[in-house]
Structures are given as C-alpha cells and as structure tokens.
N, C-alpha and C positions, 0 to 999 in steps of 0.2 A: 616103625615111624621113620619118615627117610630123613636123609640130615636136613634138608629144606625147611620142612617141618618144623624139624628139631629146634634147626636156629632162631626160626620164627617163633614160637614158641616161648623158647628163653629169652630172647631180644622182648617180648613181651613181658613176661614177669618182670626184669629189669626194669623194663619201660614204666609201671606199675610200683616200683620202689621208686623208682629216679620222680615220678610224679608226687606218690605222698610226701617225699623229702621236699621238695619242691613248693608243694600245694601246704604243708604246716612251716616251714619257713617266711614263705608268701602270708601266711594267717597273721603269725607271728607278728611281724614287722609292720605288717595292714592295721592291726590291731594296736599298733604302736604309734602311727598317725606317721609309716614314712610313705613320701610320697609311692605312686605305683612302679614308676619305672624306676626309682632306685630297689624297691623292693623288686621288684623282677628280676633286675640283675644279679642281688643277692642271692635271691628265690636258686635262679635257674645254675647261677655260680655250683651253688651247693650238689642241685641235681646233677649236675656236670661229674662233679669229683665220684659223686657216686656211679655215675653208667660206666666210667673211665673205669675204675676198680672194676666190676663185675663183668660188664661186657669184654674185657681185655682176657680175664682169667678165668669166665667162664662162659658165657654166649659165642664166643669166637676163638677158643681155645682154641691153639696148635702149632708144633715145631715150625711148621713151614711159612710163616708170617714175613714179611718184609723187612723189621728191624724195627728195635723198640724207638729211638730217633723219630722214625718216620712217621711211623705210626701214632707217635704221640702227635705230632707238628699235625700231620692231616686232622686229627681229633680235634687239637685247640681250632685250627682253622675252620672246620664244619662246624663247631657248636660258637664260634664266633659270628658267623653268617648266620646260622638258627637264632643266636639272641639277638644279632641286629633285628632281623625279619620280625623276630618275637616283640620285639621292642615295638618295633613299626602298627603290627596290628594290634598291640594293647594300647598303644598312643590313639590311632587311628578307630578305634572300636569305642573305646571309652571315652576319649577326650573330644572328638570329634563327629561322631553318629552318635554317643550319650548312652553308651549301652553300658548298665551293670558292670563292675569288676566283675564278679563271679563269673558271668555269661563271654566276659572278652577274655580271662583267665583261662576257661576251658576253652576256646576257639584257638588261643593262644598253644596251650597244651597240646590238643590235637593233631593244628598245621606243625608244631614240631616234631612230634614224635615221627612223621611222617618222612620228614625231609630227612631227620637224625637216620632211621631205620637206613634208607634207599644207601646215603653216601657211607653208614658204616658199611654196611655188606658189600657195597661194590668200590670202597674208594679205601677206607681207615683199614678196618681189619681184613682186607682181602688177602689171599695166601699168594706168594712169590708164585706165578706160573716156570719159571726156570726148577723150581726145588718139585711139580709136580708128577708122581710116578706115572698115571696113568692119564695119557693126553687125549683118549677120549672123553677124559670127566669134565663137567664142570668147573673152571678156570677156580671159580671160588666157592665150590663146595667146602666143607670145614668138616674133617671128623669130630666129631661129636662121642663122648664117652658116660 
C-alpha cells in the first residue's frame, strides 16, 4: 500500500470517528430542543478535539512536521473556516430551502470532510520540506508505520 493510500485511508477512519462523535453529540442536544446551529457548533466543537488527537498522532504521524505552534494555529484556523461554512449551509439548507435536519446535517458533514481532508494534507500536518531527505519525493508524503 503506498503512503498516499495509506494516509487516505486513515484520514478516513478518523474521518468516520470524528463524524459519529459528531453525529451523537449533534442527536443529543437536537433531542434536547437546542437550537441547530448552537448544536452544530457543539456537534463539530467536539468532532474537532477528536480529529486534532488522532489525525496529529496517528494519520499524519512524523518527526519532520513543522512545529506543534503551528500546526495547532493552522488546525484551529481550518476547522474555524469548515464551521463557519458548516454553519452557513445548515443555516441555508434548513432554514432557508426547508430541507430536513438530517438531509442538511449530512450535506453539512460531507462538504466538510472534504475541505478538512485537502487543507490537513497540504497546509496543517504537511512535513517541513527543509527537514526532507530525499527531494525527489513528494514535498508532503508522510511515512506511515
């Protein structure tokens, strides 16, 4: 399996915990009668802490990383932009076109995991290109163990 793969892969599984935590948080508090979008931001708050642990220490695992500083700052910053945007189309799905929670929820989920995926791999956990041995590889390939 090549590390490509690899990372895709477990960014997926992740992706897949980070959503259940997410999606029964999101239940929880729906069932609670709190509004959506406070519940969303709880929802996704929680999904947060979780991809942050996992994805850090083990989807993107390794020495030659940029600095934990940084790396955090890019994280909060990407998943700040994903919950505005998240916000936007659950506001805009539900409240506005009249679509289902559940149906704007998934749509919601989706268009993030997406955006999440692109800027972790190329922006949050990408590896320092100065610390890389061999400069014909891929700038942010990630060994994988």
């Amino acid at each position: 399996m090549t590390n490509r793969l690899a990372i895709i892969l477990k960014f997926g599984i992740v992706g897949v915990l980070n959503t259940v935590v997410d999606a029964m948080v999101f239940t929880l508090l729906a069932a609670a009668c709190t509004s959506a979008l406070i519940a969303q931001l709880i929802s996704y708050s929680c999904g947060v802490v979780n991809s942050y642990w996992w994805n850090g220490r083990w989807t993107f695992q390794d020495a030659g990383r940029q600095g934990k500083k940084t790396e955090f700052m890019r994280f909060i910053i990407t998943n700040l932009v994903v919950l505005a945007l998240s916000s936007l189309i659950l506001y805009i799905c539900n409240s506005t076109l009249g679509w289902g929670i559940v149906m704007s929820k998934i749509l919601v989920t989706l268009s993030g995991m997406v955006i999440n995926y692109i800027a972790s791999r190329y922006w949050v956990f990408r590896t320092n290109p100065v610390q890389r041995s061999d400069p014909s590889s891929d700038a942010n390939e990630r060994s994988v163990s």
